[in-house]
C-alpha positions as CSV (number, residue, x, y, z in Angstrom):
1,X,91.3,103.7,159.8
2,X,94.8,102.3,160.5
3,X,95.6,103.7,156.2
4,X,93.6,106.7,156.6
5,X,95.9,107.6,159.4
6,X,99.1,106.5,157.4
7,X,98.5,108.3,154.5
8,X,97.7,111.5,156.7
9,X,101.4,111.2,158.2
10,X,102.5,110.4,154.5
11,X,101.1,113.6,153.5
12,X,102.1,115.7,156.7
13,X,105.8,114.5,155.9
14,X,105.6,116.3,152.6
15,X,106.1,119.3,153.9
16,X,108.2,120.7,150.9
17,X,105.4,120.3,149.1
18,X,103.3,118.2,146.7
19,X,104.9,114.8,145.6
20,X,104.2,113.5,141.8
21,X,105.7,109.8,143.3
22,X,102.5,107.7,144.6
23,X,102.2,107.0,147.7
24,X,102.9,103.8,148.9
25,X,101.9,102.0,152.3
26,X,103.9,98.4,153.3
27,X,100.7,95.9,154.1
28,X,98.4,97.7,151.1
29,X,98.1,97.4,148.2
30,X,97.9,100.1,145.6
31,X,94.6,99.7,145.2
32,X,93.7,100.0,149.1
33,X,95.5,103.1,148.7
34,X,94.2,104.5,145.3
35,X,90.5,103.7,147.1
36,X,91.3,105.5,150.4
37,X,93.0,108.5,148.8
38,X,89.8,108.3,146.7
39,X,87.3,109.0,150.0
40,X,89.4,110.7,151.6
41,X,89.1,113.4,149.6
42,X,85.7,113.0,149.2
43,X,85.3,113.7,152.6
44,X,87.8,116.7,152.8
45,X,91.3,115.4,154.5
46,X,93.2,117.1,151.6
47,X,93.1,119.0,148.8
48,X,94.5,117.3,145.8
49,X,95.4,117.6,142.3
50,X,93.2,115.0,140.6
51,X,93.5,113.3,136.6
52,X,91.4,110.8,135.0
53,X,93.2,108.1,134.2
54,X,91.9,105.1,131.5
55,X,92.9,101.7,132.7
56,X,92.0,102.2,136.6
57,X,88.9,102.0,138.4
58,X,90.2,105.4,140.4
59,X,91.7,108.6,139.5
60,X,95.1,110.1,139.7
61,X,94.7,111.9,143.0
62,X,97.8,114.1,144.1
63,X,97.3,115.2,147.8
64,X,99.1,118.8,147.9
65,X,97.6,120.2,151.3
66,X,96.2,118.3,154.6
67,X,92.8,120.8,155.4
68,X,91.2,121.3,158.7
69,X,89.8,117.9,159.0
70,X,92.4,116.1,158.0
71,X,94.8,118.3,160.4
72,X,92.7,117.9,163.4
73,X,92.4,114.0,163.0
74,X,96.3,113.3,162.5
75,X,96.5,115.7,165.5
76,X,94.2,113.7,167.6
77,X,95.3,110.4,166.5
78,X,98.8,111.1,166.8
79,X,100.1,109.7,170.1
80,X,100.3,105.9,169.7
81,X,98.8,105.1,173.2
82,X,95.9,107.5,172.5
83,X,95.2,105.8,169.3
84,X,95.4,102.5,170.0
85,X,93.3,102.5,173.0
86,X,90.8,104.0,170.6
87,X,90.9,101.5,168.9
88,X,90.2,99.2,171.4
89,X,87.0,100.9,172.3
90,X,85.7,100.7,168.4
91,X,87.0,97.3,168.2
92,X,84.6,96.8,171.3
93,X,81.8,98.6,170.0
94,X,81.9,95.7,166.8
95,X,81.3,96.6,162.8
96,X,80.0,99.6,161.7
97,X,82.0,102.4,163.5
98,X,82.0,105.4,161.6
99,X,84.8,108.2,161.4
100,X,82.6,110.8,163.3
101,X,82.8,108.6,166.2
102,X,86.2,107.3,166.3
103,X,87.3,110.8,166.2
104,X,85.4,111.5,169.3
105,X,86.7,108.7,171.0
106,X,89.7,110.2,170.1
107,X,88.5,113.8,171.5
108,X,87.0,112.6,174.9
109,X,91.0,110.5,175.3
110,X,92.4,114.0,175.1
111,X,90.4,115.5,176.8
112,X,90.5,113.4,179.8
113,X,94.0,113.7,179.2
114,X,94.3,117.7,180.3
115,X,94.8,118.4,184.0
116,X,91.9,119.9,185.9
117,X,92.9,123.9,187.0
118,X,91.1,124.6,190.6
């Protein structure tokens, strides 16, 4: 989840718009990356422009637009504290953790987060 949320900032940061260059993340390899671009759009982070390529077990994918999803977990994995304390609770939990539930973790930290209003 530590990549996922990387390339989401990487993608964020593009903010003049889609980047031909690959993106690259020190500590992973291109083929982490290639994979987790791959799911992730799978699963609907970003929109991308996507090319078979011969030679590589994964396509060309070209984010060019964080979505919904991908907008509301950068947003509620943004602040460090927030997100590494939810990490510690999955890292808790053991193996297995899917992304539904760290991004409720994530949810119920904010929202403990906003003052109650009497």
């Amino acid at each position: 989840m530590d990549l996922v949320r990387k390339i989401l900032f990487e993608i964020e940061s593009q903010s003049s718009g889609p980047s031909s260059k690959r993106i690259e993340i020190e500590g992973y390899s291109e083929d982490e990356i290639e994979y987790h671009l791959t799911i992730m759009n799978d699963a609907g982070f970003f929109e991308a422009a996507i090319a078979k390529r011969s030679g590589s077990k994964y396509p060309l994918i070209i984010p060019t637009r964080l979505t919904w999803l991908g907008h509301d977990f950068l947003d509620a994995s943004r602040d460090e504290t927030r997100w590494n304390k939810a990490k510690e609770i999955v890292t808790k939990m053991g193996s297995g953790v899917t992304f539904d539930v760290l991004k409720t973790i994530l949810v119920q930290i904010m929202m403990s987060q906003i003052p109650k209003f009497s």
